[in-house]
Backbone as CSV, one residue per row, in Angstrom:
resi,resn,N_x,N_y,N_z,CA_x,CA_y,CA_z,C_x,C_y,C_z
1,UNK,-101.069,84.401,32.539,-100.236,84.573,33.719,-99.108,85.538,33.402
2,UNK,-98.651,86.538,34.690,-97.705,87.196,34.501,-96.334,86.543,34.425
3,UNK,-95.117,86.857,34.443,-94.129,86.462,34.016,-93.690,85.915,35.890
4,UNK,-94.109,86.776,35.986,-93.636,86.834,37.762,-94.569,85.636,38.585
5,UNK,-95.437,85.861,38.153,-96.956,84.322,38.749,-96.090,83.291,37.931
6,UNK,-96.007,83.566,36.588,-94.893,81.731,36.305,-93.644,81.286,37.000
7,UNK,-92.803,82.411,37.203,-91.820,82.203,38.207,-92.430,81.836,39.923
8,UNK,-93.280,82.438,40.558,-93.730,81.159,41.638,-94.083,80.189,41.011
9,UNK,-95.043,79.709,40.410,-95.059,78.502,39.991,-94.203,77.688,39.454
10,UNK,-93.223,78.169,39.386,-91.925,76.877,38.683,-91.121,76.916,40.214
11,UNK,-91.026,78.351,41.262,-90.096,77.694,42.389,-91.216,76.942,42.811
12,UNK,-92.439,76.759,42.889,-93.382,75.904,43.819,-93.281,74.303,43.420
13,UNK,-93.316,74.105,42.009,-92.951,72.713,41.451,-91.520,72.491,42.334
14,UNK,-90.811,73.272,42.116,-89.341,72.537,42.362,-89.328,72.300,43.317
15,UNK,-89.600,72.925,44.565,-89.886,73.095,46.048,-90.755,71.418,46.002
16,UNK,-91.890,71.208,45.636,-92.536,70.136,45.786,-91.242,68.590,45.168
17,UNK,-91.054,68.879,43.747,-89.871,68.256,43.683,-88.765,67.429,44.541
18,UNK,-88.470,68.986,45.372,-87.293,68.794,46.171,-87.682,67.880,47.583
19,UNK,-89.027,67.853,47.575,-89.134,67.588,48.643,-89.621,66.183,48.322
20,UNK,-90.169,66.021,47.435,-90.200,64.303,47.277,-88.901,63.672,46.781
21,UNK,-88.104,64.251,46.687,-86.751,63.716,45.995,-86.345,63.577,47.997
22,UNK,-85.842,64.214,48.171,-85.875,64.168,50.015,-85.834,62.847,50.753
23,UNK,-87.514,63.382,50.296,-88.023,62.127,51.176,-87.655,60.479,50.908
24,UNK,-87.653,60.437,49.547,-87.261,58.986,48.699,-85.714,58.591,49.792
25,UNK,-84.691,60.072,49.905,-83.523,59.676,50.195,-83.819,59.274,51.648
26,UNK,-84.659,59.900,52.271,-84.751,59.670,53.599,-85.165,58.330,53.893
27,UNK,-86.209,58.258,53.433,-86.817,56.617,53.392,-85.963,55.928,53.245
28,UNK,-85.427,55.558,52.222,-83.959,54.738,52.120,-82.796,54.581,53.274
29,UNK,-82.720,55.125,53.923,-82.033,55.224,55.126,-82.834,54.856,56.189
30,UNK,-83.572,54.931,56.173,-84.515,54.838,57.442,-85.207,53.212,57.851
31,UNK,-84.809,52.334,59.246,-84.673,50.789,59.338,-86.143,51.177,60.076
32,UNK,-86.240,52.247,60.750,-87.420,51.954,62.001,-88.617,52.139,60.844
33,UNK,-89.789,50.999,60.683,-90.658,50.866,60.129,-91.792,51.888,60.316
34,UNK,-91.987,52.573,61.559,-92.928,53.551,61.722,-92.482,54.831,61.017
35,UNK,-91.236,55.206,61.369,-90.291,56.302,60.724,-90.847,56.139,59.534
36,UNK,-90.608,55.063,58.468,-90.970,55.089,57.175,-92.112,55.177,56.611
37,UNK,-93.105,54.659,57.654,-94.589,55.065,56.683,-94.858,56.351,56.999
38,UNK,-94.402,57.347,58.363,-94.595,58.613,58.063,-93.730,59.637,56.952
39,UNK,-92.523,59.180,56.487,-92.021,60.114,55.465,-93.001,59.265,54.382
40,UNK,-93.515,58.480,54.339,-93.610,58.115,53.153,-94.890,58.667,53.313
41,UNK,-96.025,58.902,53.967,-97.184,59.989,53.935,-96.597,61.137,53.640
42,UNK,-95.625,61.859,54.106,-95.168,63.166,53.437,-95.120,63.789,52.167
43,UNK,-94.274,62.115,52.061,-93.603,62.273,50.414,-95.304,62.267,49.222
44,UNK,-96.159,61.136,50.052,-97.581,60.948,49.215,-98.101,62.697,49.369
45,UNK,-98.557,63.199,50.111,-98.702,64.797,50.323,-98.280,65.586,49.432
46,UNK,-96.889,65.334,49.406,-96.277,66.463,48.311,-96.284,66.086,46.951
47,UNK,-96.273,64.804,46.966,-96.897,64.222,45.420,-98.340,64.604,45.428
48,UNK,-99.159,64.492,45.858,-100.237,65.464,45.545,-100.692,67.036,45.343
49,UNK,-99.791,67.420,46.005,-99.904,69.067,45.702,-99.036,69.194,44.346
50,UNK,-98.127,68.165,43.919,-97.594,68.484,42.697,-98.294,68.262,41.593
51,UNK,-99.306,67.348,41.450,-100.021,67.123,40.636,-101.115,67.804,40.585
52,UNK,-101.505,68.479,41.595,-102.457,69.673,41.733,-102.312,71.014,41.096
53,UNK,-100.538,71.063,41.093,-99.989,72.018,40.205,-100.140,71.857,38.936
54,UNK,-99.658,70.639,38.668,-99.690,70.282,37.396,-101.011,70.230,36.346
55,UNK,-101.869,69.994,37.515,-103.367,70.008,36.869,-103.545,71.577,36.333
56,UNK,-103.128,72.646,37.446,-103.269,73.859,36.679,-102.757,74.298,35.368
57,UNK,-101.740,73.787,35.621,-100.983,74.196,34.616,-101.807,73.378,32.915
């Protein structure tokens, strides 16, 4: 990999990161029970594309 292809791939981790870190905060706040199982499908989503990364790597 070029230097420049590793740099997307580290903002793409973080980006995925950021967004399950997010969601955890969101969930936590969140009383309406439907509200929560859809961030919490989100958050499962982006935990999978991170580990999809990770598999490449």
């Amino acid at each position: 990999m070029t230097e420049k292809e590793l740099l997307y791939v580290e903002d793409a981790v973080n980006h995925e990161l950021y967004m399950i870190k997010t969601c955890k905060e969101v969930e936590d706040c969140l009383t309406d029970e439907n509200l929560s199982k859809v961030v919490k499908k989100i958050e499962s989503k982006h935990e999978s594309i991170l580990e999809m990364f990770m598999n490449l790597l």
